[in-house]
N, C-alpha and C positions, 0 to 999 in steps of 0.2 A: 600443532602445525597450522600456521596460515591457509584457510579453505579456498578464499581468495587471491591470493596473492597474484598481484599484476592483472586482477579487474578492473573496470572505470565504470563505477555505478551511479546513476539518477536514482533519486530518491525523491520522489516529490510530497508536498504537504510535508516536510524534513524538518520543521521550525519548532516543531512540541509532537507530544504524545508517544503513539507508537511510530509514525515518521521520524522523530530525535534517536529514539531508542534504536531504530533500522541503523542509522546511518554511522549511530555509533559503535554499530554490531558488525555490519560490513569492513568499516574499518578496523576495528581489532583485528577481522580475519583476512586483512590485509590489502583491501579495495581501495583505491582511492576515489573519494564518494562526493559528488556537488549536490548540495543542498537546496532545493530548492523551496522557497518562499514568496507568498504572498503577503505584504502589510505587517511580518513578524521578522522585520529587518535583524532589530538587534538581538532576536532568539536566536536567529541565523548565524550571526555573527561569534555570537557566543558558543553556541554548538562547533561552527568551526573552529575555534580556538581552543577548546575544549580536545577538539581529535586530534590537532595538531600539539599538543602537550603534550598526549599520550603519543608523540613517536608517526602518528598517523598523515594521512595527505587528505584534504580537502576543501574544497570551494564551495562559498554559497551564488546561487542564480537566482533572480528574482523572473518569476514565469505563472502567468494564470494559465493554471491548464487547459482552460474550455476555451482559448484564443488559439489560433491557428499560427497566426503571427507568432506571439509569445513563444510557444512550442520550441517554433522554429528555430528563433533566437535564442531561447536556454540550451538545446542540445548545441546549439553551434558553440557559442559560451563553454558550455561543459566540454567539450572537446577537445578544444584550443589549452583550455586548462590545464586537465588533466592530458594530455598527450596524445592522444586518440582517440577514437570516435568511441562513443559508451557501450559496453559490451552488457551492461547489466541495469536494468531498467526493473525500479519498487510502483510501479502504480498505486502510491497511497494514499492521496490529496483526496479529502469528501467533505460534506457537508450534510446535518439533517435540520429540521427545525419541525416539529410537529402542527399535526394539521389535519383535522377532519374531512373525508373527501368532500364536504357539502359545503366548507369551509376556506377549501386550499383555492386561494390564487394562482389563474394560471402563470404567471412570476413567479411562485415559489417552487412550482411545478417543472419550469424551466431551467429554475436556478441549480436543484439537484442534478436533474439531467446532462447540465450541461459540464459540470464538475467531476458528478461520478460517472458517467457513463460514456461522455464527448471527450470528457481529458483525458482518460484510457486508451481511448480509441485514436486521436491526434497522438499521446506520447507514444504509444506502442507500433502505429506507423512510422513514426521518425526515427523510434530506435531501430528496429528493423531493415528500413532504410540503408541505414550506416552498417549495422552488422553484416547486409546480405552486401556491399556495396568492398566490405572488407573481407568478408571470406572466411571467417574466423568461427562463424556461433555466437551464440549467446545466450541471455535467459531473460526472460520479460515476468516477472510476480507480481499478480494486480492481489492488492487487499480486499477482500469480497468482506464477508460478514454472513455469520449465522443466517442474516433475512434473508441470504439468497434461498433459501428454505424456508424459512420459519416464517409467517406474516405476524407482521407487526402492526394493530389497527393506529392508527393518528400519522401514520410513516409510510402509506403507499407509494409516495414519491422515492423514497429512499428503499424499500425494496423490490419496487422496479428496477433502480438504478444499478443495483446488486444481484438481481436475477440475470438482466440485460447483461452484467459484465460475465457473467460464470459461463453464459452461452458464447459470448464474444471472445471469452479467452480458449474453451473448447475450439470453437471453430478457426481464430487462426493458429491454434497447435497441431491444427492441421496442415494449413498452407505455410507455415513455419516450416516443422520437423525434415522438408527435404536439405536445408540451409543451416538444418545442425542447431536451429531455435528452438528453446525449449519455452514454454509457456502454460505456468503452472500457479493455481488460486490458492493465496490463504486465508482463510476466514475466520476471523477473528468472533469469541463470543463475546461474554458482559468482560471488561478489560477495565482497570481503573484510570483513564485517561482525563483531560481537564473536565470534558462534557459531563463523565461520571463520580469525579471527585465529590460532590454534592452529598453524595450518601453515606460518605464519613458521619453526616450532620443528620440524617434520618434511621436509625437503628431500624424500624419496622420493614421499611421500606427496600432497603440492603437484609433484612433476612428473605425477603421476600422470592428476592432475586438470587439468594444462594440457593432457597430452596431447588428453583430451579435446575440447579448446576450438581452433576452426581459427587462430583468431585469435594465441593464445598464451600468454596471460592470463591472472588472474583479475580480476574488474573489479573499481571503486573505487562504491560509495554515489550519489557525483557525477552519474556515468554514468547510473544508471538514476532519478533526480531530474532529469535535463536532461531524458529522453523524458517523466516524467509532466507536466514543464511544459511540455511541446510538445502532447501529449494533451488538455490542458487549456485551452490553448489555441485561440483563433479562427484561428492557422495550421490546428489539423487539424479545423474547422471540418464540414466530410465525411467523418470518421471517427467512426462508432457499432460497435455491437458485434462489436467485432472484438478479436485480442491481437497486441500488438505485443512480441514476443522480445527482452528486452536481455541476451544472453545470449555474445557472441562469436563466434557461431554453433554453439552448442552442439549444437541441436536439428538439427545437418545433421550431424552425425557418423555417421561410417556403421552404429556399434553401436547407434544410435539409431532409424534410420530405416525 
């Protein structure tokens, strides 16, 4: 059975990785999904075309999420599109780039911020907006990451940005839950996505990081697209602010804990 069916889901950062693999996932279960993209036009393009073979509905929007503007304009976009206002909002657009705190640029310091933690914050108002505007519900899934826990030294920009989002999605699944909004974290752990493809090519380096993981692994895209369609859906119906770890079990490791 289609989980979604007769959803209108944003899916932003939707051009590669685990964003491609969401957008493909919601669609199977029957959403019709706008893509959104930055600078990765013709991945977009492709991706759409791609859901639309399989039988699927959906549109790419080109939208920086840490613009206010922009925002504005892709859910409008996304709308008109697909038929009505977005009822299911993936917050998955990030960026990291390592960086010593003695080292980090306040530029680079802003750049994460303004991506993972401002575009959250703008997409998740605007969807909102339109769901409380229609009456209907909805469900807002921001992709956090294991560092909302876990520190990561060369990455405090980036697990700021993921702390900042786990408390941010807590707090409006509060101001949400009267309007039938549900708002719910998935955090992704080591995932084999472009950033991490590299380690195909370092064996040391990839055992390194499974040792890490209980499970044994690194996970695939797939994986953590099958929980945001579960989150999103009417199965997890009683699940609000809360995160759900796709991580192998990263986060019980004992250097962790």
């Amino acid at each position: 059975m289609a989980r979604l069916e007769g959803r209108r889901a944003l899916v932003t950062g939707a051009s590669s990785g685990i964003g491609a693999a969401t957008a493909r996932r919601l669609a199977v279960e029957g959403a019709a999904v706008a893509i959104d993209y930055v600078g990765r036009e013709g991945e977009a393009k492709r991706l759409r075309a791609e859901i639309e073979a399989d039988g699927g509905r959906a549109v790419e929007v080109r939208g920086d999420v840490s613009s206010e503007r922009d925002v504005v304009a892709m859910f409008a976009r996304a709308s008109e599109a697909l038929g009505g206002c977005v009822d299911l909002l993936v917050n998955n657009a990030g960026i990291e780039k390592r960086f010593e705190l003695v080292d980090m640029p306040l530029g680079e310091w802003q750049a994460v911020l303004d991506v993972n933690l401002t575009g959250p914050f703008l997409c998740a108002r605007e969807a909102a907006r339109g769901m409380i505007a229609a009456g209907r519900g909805g469900a807002i899934v921001n992709v956090s990451s294991v560092h909302e826990r876990i520190p990561w030294p060369g990455f405090a920009h980036y697990c700021a940005s993921k702390g900042g989002l786990a408390l941010l999605g807590q707090t409006i699944a509060k101001e949400l839950a009267p309007h039938g909004i549900r708002v719910v974290g998935v955090a992704p752990g080591a995932i084999m996505t472009p950033i991490n493809e590299g380690l195909d090519e370092h064996a040391e380096q990839r055992r390194q990081v499974e040792e890490e993981i209980p499970l044994g692994y690194i996970g695939r895209p797939e994986q953590v697209a099958e929980a945001v369609a579960w989150v999103a859906s009417d199965a997890a119906s009683y699940v609000t602010g809360t995160t759900l770890f796709v991580d192998g079990g990263m986060t019980t490791y004992p250097r962790f804990v």
